[in-house]
C-alpha positions as CSV (number, residue, x, y, z in Angstrom):
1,X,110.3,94.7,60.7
2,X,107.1,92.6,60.4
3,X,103.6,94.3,61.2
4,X,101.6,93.0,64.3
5,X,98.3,91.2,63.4
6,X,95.6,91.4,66.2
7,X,95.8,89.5,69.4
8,X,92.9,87.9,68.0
9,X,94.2,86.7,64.5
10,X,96.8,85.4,66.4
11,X,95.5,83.3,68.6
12,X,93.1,81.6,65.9
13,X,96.8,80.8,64.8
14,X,97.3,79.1,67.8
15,X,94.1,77.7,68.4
16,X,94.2,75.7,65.2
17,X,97.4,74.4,65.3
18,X,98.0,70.6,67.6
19,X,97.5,71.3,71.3
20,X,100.9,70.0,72.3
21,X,102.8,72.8,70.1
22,X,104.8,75.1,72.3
23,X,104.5,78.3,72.2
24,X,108.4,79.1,71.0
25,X,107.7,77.0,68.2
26,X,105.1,79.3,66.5
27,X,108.3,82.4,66.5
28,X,109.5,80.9,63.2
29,X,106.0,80.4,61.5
30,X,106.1,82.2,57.6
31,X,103.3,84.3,58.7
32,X,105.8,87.0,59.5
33,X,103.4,89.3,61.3
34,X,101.8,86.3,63.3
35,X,105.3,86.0,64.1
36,X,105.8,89.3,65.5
37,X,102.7,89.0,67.5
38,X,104.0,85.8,69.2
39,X,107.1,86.7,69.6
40,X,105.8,89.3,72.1
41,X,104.0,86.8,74.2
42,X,107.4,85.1,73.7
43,X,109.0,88.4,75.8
44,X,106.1,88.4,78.5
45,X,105.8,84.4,79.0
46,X,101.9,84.9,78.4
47,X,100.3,81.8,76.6
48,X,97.0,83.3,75.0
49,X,95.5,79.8,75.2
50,X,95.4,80.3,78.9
51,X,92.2,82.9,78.4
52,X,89.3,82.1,80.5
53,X,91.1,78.7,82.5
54,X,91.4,80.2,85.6
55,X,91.1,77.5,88.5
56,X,89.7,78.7,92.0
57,X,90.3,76.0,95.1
58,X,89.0,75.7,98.0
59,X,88.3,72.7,100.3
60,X,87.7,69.7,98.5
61,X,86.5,71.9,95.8
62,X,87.6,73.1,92.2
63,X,85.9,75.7,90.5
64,X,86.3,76.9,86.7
65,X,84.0,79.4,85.7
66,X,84.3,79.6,82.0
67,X,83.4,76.0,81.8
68,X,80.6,76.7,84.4
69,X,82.3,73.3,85.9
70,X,82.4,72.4,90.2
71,X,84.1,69.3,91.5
72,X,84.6,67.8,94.2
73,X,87.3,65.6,95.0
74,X,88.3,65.7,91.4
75,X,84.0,64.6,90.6
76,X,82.0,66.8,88.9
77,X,79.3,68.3,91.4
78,X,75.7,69.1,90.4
79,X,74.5,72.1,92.1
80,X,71.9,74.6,90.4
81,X,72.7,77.6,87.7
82,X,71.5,79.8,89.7
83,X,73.6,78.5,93.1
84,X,76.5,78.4,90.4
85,X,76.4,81.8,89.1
86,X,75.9,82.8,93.3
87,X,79.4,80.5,93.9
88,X,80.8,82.4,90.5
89,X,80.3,85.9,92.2
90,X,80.8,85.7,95.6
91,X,84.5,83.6,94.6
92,X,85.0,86.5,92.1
93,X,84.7,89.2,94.9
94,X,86.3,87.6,98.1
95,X,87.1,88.4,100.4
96,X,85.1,91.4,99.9
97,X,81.0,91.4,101.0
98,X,79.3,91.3,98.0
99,X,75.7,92.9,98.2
100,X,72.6,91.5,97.6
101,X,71.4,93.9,95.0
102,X,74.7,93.2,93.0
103,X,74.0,89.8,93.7
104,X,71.0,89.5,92.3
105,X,72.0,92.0,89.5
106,X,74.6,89.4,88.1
107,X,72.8,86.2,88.5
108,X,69.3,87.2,87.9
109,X,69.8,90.6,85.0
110,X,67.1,93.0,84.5
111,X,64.4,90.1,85.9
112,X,62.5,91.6,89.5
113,X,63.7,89.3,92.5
114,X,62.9,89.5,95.7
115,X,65.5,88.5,98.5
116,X,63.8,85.3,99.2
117,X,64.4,83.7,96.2
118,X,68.1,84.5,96.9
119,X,68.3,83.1,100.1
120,X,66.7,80.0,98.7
121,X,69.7,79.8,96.2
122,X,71.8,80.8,98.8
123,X,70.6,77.5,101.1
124,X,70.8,75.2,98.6
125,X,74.6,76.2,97.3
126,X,75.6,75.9,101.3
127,X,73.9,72.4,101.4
128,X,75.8,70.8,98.3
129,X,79.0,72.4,99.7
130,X,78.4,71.0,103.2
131,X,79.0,74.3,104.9
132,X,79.0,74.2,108.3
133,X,79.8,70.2,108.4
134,X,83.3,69.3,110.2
135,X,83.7,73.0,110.9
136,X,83.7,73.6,106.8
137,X,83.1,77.5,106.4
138,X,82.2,78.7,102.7
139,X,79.7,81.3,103.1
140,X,78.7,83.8,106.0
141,X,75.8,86.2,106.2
142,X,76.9,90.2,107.1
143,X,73.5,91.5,108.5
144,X,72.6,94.4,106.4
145,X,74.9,94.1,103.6
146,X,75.4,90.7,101.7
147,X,76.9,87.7,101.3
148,X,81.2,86.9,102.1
149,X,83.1,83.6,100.7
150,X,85.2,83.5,103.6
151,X,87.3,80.3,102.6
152,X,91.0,80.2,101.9
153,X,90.8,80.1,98.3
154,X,93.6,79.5,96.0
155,X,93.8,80.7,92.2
156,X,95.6,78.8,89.4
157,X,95.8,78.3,85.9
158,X,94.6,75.2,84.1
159,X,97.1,73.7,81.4
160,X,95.3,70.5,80.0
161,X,95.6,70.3,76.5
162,X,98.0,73.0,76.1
163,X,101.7,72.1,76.4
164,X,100.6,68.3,76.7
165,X,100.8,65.7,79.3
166,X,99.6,66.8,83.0
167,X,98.3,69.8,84.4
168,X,100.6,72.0,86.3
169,X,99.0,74.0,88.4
170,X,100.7,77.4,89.0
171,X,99.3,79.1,92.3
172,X,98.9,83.0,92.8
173,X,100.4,84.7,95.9
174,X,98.8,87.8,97.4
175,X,100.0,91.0,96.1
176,X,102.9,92.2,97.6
177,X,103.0,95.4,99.9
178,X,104.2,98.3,97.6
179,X,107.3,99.7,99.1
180,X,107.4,97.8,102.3
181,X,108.9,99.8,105.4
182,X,111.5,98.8,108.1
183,X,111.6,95.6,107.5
184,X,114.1,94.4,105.2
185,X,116.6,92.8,107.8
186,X,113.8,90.6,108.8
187,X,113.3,89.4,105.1
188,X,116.8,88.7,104.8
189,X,117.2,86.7,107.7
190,X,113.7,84.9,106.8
191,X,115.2,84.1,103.3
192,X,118.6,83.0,104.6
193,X,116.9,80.7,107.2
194,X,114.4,79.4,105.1
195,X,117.3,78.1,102.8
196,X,119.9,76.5,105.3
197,X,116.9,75.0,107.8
198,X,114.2,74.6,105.8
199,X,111.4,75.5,108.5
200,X,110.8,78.6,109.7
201,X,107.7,80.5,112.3
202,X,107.4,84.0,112.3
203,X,105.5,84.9,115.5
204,X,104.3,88.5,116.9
205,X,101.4,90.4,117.9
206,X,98.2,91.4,116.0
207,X,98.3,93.6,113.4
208,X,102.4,93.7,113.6
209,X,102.4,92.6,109.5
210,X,103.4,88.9,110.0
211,X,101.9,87.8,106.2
212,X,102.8,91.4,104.9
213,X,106.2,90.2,105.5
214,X,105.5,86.6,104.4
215,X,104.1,87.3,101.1
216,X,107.0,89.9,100.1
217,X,109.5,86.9,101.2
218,X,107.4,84.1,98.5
219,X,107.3,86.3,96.0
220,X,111.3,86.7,96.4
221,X,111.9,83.0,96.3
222,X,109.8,82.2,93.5
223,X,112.3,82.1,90.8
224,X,114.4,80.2,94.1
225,X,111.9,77.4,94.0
226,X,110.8,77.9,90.4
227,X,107.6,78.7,90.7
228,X,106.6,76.1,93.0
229,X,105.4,78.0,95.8
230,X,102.0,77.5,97.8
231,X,100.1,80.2,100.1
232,X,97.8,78.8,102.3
233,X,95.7,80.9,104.3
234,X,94.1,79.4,107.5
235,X,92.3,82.3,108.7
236,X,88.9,81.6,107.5
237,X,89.4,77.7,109.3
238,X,87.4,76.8,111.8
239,X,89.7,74.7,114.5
240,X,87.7,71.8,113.1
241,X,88.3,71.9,109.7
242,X,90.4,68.9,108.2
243,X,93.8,71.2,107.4
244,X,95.0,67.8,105.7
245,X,92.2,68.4,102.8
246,X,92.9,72.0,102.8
247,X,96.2,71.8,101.9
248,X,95.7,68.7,99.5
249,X,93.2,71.3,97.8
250,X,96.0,74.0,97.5
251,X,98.3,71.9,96.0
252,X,95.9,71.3,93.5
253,X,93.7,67.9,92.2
254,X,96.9,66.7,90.6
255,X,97.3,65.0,94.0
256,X,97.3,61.6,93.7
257,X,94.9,59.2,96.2
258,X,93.1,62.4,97.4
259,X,93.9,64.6,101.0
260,X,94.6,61.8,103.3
261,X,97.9,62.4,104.5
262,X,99.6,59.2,103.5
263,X,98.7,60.2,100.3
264,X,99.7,63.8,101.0
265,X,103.5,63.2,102.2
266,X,103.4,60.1,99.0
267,X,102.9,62.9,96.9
268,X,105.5,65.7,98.0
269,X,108.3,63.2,98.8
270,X,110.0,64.2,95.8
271,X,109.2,67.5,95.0
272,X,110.7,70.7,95.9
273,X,108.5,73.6,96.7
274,X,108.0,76.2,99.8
275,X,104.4,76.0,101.6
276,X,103.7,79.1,103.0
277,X,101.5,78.7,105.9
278,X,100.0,81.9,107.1
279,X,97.4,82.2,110.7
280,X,98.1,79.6,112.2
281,X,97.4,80.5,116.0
282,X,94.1,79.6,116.6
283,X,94.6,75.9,114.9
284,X,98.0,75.8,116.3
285,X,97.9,71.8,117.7
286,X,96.9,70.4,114.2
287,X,98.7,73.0,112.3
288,X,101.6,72.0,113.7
289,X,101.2,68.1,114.0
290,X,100.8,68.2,109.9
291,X,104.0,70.6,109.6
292,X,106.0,68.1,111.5
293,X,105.0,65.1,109.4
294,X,105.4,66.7,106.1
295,X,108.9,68.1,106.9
296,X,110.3,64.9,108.0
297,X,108.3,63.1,105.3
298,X,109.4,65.5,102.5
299,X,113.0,66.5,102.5
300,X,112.8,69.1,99.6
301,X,109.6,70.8,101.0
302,X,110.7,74.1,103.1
303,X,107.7,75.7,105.3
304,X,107.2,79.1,106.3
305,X,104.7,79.9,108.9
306,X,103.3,83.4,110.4
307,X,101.2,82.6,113.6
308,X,101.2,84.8,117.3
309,X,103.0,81.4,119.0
310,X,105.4,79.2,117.8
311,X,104.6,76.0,116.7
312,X,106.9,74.3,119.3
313,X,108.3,71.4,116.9
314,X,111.5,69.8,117.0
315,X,112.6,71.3,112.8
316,X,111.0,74.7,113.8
317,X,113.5,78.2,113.9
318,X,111.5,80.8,115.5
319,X,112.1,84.7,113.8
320,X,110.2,87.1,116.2
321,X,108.5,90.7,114.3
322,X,109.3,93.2,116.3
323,X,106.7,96.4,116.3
324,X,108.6,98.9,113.9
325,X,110.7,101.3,115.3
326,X,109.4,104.7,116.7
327,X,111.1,107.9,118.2
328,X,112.0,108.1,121.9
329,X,109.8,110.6,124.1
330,X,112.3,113.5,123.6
331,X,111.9,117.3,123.1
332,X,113.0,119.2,120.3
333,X,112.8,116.3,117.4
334,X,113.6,117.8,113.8
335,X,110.6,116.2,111.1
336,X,113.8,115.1,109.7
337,X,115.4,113.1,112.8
338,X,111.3,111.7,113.0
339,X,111.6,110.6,109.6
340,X,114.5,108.4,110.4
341,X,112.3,105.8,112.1
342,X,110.4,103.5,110.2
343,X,107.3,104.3,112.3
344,X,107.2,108.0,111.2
345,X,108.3,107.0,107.6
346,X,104.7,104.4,107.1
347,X,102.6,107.2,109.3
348,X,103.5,109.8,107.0
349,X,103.5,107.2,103.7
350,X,99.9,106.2,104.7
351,X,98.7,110.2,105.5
352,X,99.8,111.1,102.1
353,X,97.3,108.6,100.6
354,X,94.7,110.2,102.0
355,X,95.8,114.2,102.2
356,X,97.2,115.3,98.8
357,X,100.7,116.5,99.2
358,X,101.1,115.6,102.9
359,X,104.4,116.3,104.3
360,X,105.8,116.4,107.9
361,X,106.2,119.7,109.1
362,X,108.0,121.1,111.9
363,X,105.4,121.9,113.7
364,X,103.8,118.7,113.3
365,X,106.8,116.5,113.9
366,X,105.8,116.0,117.6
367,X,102.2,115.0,117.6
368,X,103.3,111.9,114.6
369,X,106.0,111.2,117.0
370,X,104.0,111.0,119.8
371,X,100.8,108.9,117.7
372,X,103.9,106.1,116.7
373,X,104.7,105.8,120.3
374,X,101.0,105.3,121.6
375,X,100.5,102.9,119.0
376,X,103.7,101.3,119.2
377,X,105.1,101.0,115.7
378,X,102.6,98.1,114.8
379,X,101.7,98.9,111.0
380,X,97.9,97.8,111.8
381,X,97.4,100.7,114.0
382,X,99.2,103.4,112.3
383,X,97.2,102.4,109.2
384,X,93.7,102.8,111.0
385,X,94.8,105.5,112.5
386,X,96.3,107.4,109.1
387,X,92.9,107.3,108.3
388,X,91.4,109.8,110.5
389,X,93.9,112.9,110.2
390,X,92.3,113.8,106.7
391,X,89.2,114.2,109.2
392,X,90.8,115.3,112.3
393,X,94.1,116.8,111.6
394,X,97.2,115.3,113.3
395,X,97.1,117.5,117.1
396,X,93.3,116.2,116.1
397,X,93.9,112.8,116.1
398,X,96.5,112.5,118.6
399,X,94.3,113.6,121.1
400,X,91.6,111.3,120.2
401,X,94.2,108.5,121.4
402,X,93.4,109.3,124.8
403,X,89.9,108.2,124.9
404,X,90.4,104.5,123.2
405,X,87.9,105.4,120.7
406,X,91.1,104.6,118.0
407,X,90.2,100.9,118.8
408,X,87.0,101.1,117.0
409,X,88.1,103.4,113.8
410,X,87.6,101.2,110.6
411,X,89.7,100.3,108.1
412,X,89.6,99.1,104.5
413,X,86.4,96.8,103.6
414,X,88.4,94.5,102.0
415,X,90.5,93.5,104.6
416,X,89.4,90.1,106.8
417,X,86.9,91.0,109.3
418,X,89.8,90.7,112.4
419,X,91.9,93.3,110.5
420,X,88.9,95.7,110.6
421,X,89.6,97.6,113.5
422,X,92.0,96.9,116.6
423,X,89.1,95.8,118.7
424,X,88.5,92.9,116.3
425,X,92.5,91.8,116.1
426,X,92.9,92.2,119.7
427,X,89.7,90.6,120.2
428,X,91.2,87.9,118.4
429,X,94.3,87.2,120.8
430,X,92.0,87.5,123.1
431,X,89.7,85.2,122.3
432,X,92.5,82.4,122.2
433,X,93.6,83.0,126.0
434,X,92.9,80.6,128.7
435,X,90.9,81.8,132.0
436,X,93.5,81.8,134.3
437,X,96.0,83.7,131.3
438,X,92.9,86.0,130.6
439,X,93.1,87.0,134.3
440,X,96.6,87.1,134.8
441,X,96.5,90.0,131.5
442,X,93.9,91.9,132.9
443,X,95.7,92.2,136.9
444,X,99.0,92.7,134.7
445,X,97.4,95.8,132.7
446,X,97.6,97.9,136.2
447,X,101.2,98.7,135.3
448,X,102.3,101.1,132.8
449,X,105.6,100.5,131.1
450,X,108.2,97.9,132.1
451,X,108.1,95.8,134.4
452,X,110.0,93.5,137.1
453,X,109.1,89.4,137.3
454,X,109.0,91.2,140.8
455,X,106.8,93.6,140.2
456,X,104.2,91.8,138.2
457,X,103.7,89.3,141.3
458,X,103.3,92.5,143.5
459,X,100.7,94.3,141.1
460,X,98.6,90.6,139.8
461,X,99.3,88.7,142.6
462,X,100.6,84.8,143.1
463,X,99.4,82.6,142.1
464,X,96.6,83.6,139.3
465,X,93.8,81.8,138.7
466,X,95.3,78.5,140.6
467,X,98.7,79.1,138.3
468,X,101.6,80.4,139.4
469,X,102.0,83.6,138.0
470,X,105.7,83.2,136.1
471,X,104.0,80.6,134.5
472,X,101.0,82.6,133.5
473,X,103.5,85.6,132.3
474,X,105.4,82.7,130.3
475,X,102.3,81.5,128.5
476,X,101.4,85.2,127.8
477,X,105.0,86.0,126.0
478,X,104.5,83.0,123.9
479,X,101.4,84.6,122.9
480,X,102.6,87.5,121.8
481,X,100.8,89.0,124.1
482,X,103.3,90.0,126.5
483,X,106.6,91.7,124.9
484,X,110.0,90.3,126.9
485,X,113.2,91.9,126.8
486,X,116.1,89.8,127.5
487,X,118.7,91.9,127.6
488,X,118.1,93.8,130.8
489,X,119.1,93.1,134.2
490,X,116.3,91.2,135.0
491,X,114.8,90.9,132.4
492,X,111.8,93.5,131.5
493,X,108.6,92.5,130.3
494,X,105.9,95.1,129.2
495,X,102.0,95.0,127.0
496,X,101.4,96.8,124.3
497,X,100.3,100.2,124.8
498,X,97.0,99.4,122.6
499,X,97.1,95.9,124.2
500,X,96.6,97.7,127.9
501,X,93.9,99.5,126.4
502,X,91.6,97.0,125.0
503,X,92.0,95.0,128.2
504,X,91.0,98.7,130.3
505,X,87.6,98.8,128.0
506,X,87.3,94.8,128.9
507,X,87.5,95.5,132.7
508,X,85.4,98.1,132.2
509,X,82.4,95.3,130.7
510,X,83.7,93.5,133.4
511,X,83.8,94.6,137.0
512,X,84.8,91.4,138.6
513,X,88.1,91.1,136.6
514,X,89.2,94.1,138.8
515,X,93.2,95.1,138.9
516,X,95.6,94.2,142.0
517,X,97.7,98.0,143.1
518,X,100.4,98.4,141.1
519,X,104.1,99.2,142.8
520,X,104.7,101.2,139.3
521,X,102.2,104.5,140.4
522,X,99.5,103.4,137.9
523,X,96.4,101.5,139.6
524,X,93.3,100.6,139.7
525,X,92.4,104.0,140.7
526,X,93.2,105.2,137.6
527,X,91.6,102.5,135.5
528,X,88.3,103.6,137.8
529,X,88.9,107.2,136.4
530,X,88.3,106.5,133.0
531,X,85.9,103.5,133.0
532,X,83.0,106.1,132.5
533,X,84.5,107.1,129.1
534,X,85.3,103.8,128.3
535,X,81.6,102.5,129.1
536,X,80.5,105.2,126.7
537,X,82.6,104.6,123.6
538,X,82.0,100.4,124.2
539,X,78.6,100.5,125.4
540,X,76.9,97.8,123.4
């Protein structure tokens, strides 16, 4: 068997040979031990000539940092070295907060700057990106720590002058969950729907793991769609962002005529790929005006959306995400009948990460049970909460449930700021809601558990807000906001249990968004009782 050479011998090999010379062909070169070194590229599928081309879009922008090269609209843009080498970092760490004395650090070295001459770097790179025009968003400000690029950027790798001909633009996906619980039924049927109808929503609540699911379902069908598959995150969007230029710029510059749509649906008539369009809720209308069009224009082109509503288009299949499932409030539970529901298993798989050789005891079994219950299976919460039993213990931090202060407990920094903490992703939902469907929630948060069609109009009145209320409580389901069960006889509608209580601390801000009596035993009294400890863990 041949020696290896260096990585670096070999790609000098490479490097010097004609740019349209595929990579196989190189396997039978006389240089045996060049050979052997390609022939393990060969294995992996990694072409060395793709060192330092990495491709980072956003917008109407395209950024490649080893050729120190910004475009816009496929024209070079002129913007400072020192605004560059800002753009370079802050792209490089996102979504993360980078600081301003790592800022600085990178861009300016060993020199002395002060913070104003990175502000004034900092003004002029948002001016030639136009951020804050048409409700553009690049770069935000987090008082006291740094700087965030908070557009939906995507990554790719540039091909020019490699294989020949044009560029193909192969997009990262977000990382995959490792070993994602209790929901492989839902993947399945995503993945079989996705293939027979070609357009599919999955809608539920905050925090429930909508794109968790969504990214492990892409990175199953890539080898389905060869490749050719596009994540497009709208978080970051403001409602009036152009969504036709942002997802001209995910696809990449080889778009021909630029993002207007004509161009757009021109351009994808033909090919076959899945789009992948994650958070849409709170730019629902245009969201789903541009899906429609592109999957009647584009009869290869299969979408997958995550949003807290459906889309409510003609070609749309709605898939629901259930919270994961938790144990029943029952005595005597085993840790080993816990461990059956997928609740308990992530609980106890997110402790362990943070107390070494966690396992559920006995004794313990009861308070996890009861923690999955109060936060009602929804991965956000039991991750946030995981958190605090390396500090608190698990009786600990069950208790700590009762006095909402579990709304505020942080998680990771690198998460998007509404993923922070269940205040901000309920704050979220929230923050989309009507007036009328803000009141109807907070009268409807009187009753604990299920409830009656019956019984709502008893405990929030009729009509709410100058709707009736059925039409109120209908607007609210499709929201996510509201959990419907079917089944039952009628049918049984219920909030969230950590839903209830972020609506408690808002009625507690806001005394004239008082509760109607409840038929179900809980009422405003008892909201009354513990607005005191709510006042003190929200006081602003």
């Amino acid at each position: 068997m041949a020696s290896r050479v260096s990585p670096a011998h070999a790609l000098g090999v490479i490097r010097s040979a004609k740019s349209d010379r595929p990579m196989y062909d190189f396997v039978s070169n006389e240089d045996a031990a060049v050979a052997e070194t390609l022939r393990q590229f060969a294995r992996t599928g990694d072409d060395p000539r793709l060192e330092g081309r990495s491709i980072v879009v956003f917008g109407r922008f395209r950024l490649c940092a080893a050729e120190r090269l910004l475009e816009k609209d496929g024209l070079p843009l002129r913007v400072g070295s020192r605004a560059l080498d800002i753009l370079i970092a802050l792209v490089d760490g996102a979504p993360a907060v980078v600081g301003k004395r790592d800022l600085i650090r990178r861009v300016w070295g060993g020199l002395v700057v002060n913070d104003g001459s990175l502000r004034y770097h900092i003004v002029a790179l948002r001016k030639a990106l136009g951020d804050g025009r048409c409700g553009a968003r690049y770069i935000t400000n987090v008082a006291g720590r740094g700087y965030c690029f908070v557009a939906p950027i995507s990554r790719s790798i540039d091909r020019r002058d490699i294989h020949g001909g044009d560029r193909i633009e192969r997009h990262s996906l977000p990382a995959p969950v490792h070993n994602l619980i209790g929901r492989e039924d839902a993947i399945r049927r995503i993945m079989v729907r996705l293939k027979a109808q070609r357009f599919v929503t999955l809608v539920g609540p905050g925090g429930v793991g909508k794109t968790a699911v969504a990214v492990q379902v892409t990175h199953n069908l890539l080898a389905e769609f060869d490749g050719e598959v596009h994540f497009v995150d709208l978080g970051a969007l403001a409602p009036a962002a152009s969504h036709c230029d942002v997802l001209a710029s995910m696809l990449g510059p080889a778009v021909d005529g630029g993002a207007s749509l004509p161009h757009l649906l021109a351009w994808l008539q033909k090919r076959r790929m899945l789009l992948v369009l994650d958070n849409c809720e709170h730019v629902i209308e245009s969201v789903a005006e541009l899906a429609d069009q592109l999957f009647r224009a584009a009869p290869q082109i299969h979408i997958l959306a995550t949003s807290r509503e459906s889309l409510m288009i003609p070609a749309e299949r709605v898939i629901p995400l259930a919270p994961l499932g938790y144990p029943p409030a029952s005595e005597g539970l085993t840790a080993a009948e816990a461990l059956r529901y997928p609740a308990v298993q992530l609980l106890v798989q997110l402790i362990s990460t943070s107390v070494h050789l966690f396992e559920l005891s006995e004794a313990e079994a009861p308070s996890v049970c009861s923690i999955c219950r109060r936060l009602d299976g929804i991965p956000l919460a039991l991750e946030l909460t995981a958190g605090r039993v390396a500090i608190h213990g698990i009786r600990g931090t069950a208790a700590l449930l009762d006095n909402l202060r579990h709304l505020l407990w942080p998680g990771r920094r690198t998460k998007l700021p509404r993923h922070r903490t269940l205040y901000a992703t309920l704050e979220w939902s929230y923050a989309l809601l009507s007036v009328p469907e803000r009141l109807a929630l907070h009268r409807l948060s009187a009753i604990d558990g299920p409830f009656s069609l019956e019984s709502a109009e008893a405990a929030a009145g009729n009509p709410v807000g100058g709707a009736p209320l059925v039409e109120m409580l209908a607007r609210l389901a499709e929201k996510s906001v509201v959990c419907v069960d079917v089944t039952a006889t009628p049918p049984q509608y219920r909030l969230l249990e950590v839903t209830r209580a972020y609506v408690m601390q808002r009625a507690a801000k806001a005394p004239g968004l008082e509760c109607r009596q409840s038929i179900t035993g809980v009422t405003v009294d008892a909201l009354n009782a513990r607005r005191p400890c709510m006042e003190s863990v929200f006081a602003e």
